[in-house]
C-alpha positions in Angstrom: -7.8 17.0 176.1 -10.2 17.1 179.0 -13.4 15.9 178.8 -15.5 17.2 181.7 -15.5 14.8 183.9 -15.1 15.5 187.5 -12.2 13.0 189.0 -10.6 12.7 192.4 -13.4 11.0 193.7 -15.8 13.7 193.5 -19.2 12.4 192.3 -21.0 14.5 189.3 -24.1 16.3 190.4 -25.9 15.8 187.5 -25.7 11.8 187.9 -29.6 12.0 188.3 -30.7 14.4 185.8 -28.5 12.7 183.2 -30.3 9.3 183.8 -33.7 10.3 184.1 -33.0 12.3 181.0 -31.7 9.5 179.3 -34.8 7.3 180.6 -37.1 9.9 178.9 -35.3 9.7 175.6 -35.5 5.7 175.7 -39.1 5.9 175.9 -39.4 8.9 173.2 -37.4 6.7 170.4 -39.9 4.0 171.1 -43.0 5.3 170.7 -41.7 5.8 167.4 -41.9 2.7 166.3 -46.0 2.9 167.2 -47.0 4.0 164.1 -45.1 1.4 162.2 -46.0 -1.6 163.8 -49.5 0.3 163.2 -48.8 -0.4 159.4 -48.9 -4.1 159.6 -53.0 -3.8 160.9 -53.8 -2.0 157.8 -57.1 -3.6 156.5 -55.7 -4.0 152.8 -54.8 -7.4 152.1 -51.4 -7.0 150.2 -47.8 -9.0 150.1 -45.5 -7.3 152.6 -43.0 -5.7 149.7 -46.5 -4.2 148.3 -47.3 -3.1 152.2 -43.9 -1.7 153.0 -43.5 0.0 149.5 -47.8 1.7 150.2 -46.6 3.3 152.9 -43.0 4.6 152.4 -44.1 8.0 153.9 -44.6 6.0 157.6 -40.9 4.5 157.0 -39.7 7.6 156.0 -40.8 9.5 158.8 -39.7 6.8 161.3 -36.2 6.8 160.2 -36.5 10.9 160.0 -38.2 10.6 164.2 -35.5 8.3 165.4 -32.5 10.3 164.0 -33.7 13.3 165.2 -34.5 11.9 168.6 -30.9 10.3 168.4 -29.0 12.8 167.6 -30.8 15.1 170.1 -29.2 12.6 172.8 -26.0 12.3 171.5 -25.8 16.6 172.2 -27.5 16.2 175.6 -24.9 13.7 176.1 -22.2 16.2 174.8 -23.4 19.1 176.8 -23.4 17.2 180.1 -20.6 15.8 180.2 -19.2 19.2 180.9 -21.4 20.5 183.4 -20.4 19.5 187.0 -22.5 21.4 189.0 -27.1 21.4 189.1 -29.8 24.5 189.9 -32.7 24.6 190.2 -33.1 26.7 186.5 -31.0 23.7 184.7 -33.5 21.4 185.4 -35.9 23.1 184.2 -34.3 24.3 181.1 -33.6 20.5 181.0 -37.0 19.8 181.6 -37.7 21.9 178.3 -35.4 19.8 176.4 -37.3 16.8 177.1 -40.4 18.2 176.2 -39.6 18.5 173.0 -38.0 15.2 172.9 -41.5 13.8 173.9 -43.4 16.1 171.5 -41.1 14.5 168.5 -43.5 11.5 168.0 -46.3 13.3 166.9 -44.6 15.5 164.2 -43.0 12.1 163.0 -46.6 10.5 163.2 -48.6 14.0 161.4 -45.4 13.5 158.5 -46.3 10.0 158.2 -50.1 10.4 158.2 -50.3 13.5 155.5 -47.0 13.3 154.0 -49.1 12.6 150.7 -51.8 14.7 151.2 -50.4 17.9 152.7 -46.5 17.4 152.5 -45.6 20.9 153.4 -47.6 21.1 156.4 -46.9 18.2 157.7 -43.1 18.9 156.9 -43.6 22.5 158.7 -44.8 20.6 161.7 -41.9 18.8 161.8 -39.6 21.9 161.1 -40.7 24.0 163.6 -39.9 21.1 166.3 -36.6 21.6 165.0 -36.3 25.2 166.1 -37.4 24.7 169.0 -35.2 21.5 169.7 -32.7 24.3 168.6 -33.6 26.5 171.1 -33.8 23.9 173.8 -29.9 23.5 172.9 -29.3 27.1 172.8 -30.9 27.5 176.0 -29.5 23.9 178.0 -26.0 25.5 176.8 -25.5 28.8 177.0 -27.0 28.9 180.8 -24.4 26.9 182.9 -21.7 28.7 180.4 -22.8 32.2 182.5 -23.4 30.2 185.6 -19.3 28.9 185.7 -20.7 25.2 185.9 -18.2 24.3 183.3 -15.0 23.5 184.1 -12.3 26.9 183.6 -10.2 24.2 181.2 -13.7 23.5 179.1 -14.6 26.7 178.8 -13.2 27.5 175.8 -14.3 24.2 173.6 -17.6 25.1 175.4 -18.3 28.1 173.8 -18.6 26.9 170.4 -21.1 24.3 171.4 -23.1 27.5 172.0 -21.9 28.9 168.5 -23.5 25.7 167.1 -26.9 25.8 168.8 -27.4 29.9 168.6 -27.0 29.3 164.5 -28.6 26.8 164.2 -31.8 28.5 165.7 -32.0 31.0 162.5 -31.1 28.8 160.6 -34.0 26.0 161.6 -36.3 28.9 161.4 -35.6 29.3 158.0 -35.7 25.7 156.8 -39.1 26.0 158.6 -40.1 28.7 156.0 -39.2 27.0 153.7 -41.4 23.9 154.4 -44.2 25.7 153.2 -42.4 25.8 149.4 -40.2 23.1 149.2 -40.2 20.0 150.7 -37.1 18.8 149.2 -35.3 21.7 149.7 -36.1 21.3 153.1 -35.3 17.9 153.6 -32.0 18.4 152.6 -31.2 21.4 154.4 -32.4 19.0 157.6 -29.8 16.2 156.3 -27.3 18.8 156.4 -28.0 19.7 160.1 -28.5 16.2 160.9 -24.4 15.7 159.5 -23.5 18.9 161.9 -25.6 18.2 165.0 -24.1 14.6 164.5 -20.6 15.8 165.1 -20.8 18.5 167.4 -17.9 18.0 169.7 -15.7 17.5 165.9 -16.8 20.6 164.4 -16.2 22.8 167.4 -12.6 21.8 168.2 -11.8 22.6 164.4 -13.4 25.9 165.4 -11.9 25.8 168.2 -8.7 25.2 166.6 -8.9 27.7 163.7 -9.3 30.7 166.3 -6.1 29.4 167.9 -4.4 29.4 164.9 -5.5 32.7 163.8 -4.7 34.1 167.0 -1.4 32.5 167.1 -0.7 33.8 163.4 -2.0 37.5 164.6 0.6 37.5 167.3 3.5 36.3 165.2 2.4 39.1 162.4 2.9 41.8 165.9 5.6 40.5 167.2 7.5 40.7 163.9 6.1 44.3 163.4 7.5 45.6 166.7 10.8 43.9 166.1 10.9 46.3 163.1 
């Protein structure tokens, strides 16, 4: 199956964006680990398994930050390794996508903070990043699609990254609703994106694969009707 890359010599054109990108996502997954280390200058003198176990909620919301951050770059990742060609409107559009890849650590660090004090605000902070991390996909996909940047034998795996990512924007929005009146509900519905948004490129070739077979069923069921 082809993967996107451009061969006979031919060097990508989005070489540049793809590593400062990638640069900008380093530095986001680090700052994470901020307001962790922060944990260990807390002024109450405890053992650390009584100092890890007092602040669970920073833990938790590091581990939450650095998924979400990861598996952010592991679509990025997907996404441009099919695009071959750069405008001026992809970076930019890019450029949104790092923004809210920056803006992650301080949802993560507000969840930490008032997990315990105002859960479902601090979870709808962190939701509504979601949507528009959703939207950031939707958008970094869907416009080279229209453009032709991807390759004409791509094209058709391609789409249903954009399947993926224009879903998952209505249905982020409504896990962010939901923040406000469950947390856990929410939380899990978040787990189960994190399992889909985790295998992207998996999940669309099975969608990719049921059309075909559909399709392929649908032309045996006329071709057996005409021969009657």
């Amino acid at each position: 199956m082809n993967t996107g890359r451009i061969t006979g010599g031919t060097a990508k054109e989005t070489t540049r964006i793809e590593a400062f990108s990638d640069g900008v996502f380093s530095i986001a997954i680090t700052l994470l680990i901020i307001e962790l280390v922060g944990v260990l200058h807390s002024k109450e003198e405890e053992g650390i398994l009584k100092l890890l176990l007092h602040h669970w909620e920073s833990l938790f919301a590091f581990l939450v930050g650095f998924l979400t951050i990861l598996i952010c770059w592991i679509n990025h990742h997907l996404v441009f390794t099919y695009i071959h060609k750069v405008d001026s409107k992809l970076i930019w559009l890019n450029a949104f996508v790092l923004l809210m890849v920056t803006y992650t650590p301080f949802p993560t660090a507000l969840l930490a903070e008032y997990f315990d004090k105002e859960r479902n605000l601090a979870m709808a902070f962190f939701g509504f990043n979601y949507f528009l991390m959703a939207v950031a996909a939707y958008s970094i996909s869907v416009y080279p699609y229209k453009k032709r940047m991807i390759p004409p034998e791509s094209r058709e795996l391609f789409y249903f990254f954009i399947v993926i990512y224009r879903y998952s924007i209505f249905y982020n929005f409504g896990t962010f609703l939901i923040c406000f009146y469950s947390v856990p509900l929410a939380v899990a519905l978040n787990f189960i994106m994190f399992i889909v948004f985790a295998f992207p490129k998996d999940i669309s070739q099975k969608l990719l694969k049921r059309k075909q077979e559909k399709l392929k069923a649908k032309n045996a069921s006329i071709k057996a009707t005409t021969e009657v």
